[in-house]
C-alpha angles and dihedrals in degrees: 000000000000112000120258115241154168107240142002109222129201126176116209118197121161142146090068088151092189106194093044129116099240093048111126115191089191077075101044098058096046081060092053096042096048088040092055090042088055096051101208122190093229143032124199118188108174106194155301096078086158132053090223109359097261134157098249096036090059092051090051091047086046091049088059100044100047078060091071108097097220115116091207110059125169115199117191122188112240119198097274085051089059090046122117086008094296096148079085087063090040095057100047092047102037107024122248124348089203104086131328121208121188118172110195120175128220153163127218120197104233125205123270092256088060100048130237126340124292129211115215136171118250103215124192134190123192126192139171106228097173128123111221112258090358131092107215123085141219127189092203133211096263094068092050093085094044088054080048093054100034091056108050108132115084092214103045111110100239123210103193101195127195137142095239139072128264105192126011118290114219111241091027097108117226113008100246100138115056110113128275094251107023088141091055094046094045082048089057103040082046091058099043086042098245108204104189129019110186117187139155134185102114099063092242135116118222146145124213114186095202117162102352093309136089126229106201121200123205129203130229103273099194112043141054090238090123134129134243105323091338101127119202114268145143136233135259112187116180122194115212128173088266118017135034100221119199130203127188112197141195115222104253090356145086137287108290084183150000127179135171122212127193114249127249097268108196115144098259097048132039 
């Protein structure tokens, strides 16, 4: 019997670049401390983990990342990472790039109103949706049935994780690098009932509540590759019975955002 609780917690950090000039491991490692205080359930890191997609960049980025005290992690491949053929290095440090699947359980208390607790499955799904030495993105229809297949209970809570954008970020210039077929993909997301979608790759943190689900953009939480005022930072998302709350933090400094979302309400889930 899974333990009732109040909230299910997962932190979301990408765009490291280790390897790049503006990294700034100062920063790294106040991600990783305040990360490890917090004790999340889960940790999401969705992509470039690397400045150019070479060897030693991927061991430092692997270094860093076996620091973070989670005992679920999902790592997901961004477009440096696919550069100079470094989805091969990729691949023998972090596990396949063609489709992750994590199934987690857990109970929620819910509040008197809405009756006792109910246990649901978390269920994640992780997919590269780079193309190699370019920065766009594409999903491809060959993943559509898998999302179809993979998400076929109507009251597990569904986490949907890719690099690259699904809909526009504000501050992020022209809008090159959404991906090929992000219709098709919110179509699809829309029609499974996609509760979540975390992704990185533009260095700014955003959450877009589309079709009953949130996409959630992190920015890059160890270099000073920002724009404008953005500052680097990382996400906190907390999952409660009723609300999905986010959190944007600055390493060793204070909430840039925070922000709390109805859930999805049907008669079977929350």
């Amino acid at each position: 019997m899974v333990k009732e609780r109040d909230s299910y917690v997962i932190a979301q950090f990408s765009d490291i670049h280790c390897g790049d000039g503006r990294f700034d491991r100062d920063l790294m490692l106040g991600t990783i401390s305040e990360i490890n205080r917090l004790g999340p359930d889960l940790t999401i890191i969705p992509g470039d983990l690397t400045a150019d997609g070479y060897f030693e960049q991927f061991y430092e980025a692997r270094d860093y990342i076996e620091q973070v005290q989670c005992e679920q992690k999902i790592v997901v491949a961004g477009n440096h990472d696919c550069r100079n053929v470094g989805f091969l290095y990729f691949e023998s440090i972090f596990g396949s790039r063609r489709g992750q699947t994590v199934e987690l359980d857990f109970s929620l208390r819910r509040t008197e109103d809405m009756g006792g607790g109910v246990q649901q499955k978390l269920k994640v799904l992780a997919l590269d949706s780079n193309k190699p030495d370019l920065n766009d993105g594409e999903v491809g229809r060959d993943h559509y049935t898998w999302i179809d297949n993979e998400f076929p209970e109507k009251d597990d809570f569904k986490v949907f994780v890719l690099h690259h954008h699904l809909v526009s970020i504000p501050g992020t210039g022209r809008e090159r690098n959404v991906v090929w077929d992000s219709g098709d993909v919110l179509e699809r997301l829309r029609a499974v009932e996609v509760d979540l979608v975390l992704c990185g790759h533009r260095h700014v943190p955003y959450t877009w509540p589309v079709a009953g689900m949130l996409i959630i953009s992190s920015g890059t939480a160890a270099t000073w590759r920002t724009r404008g005022y953005t500052q680097p930072s990382y996400n906190i998302i907390e999952i409660a019975p009723a609300d999905v709350t986010v959190t944007t933090k600055v390493p060793g400094g204070a909430i840039a955002r925070k922000e709390r979302f109805a859930r999805r309400r049907d008669p079977i889930s929350f």
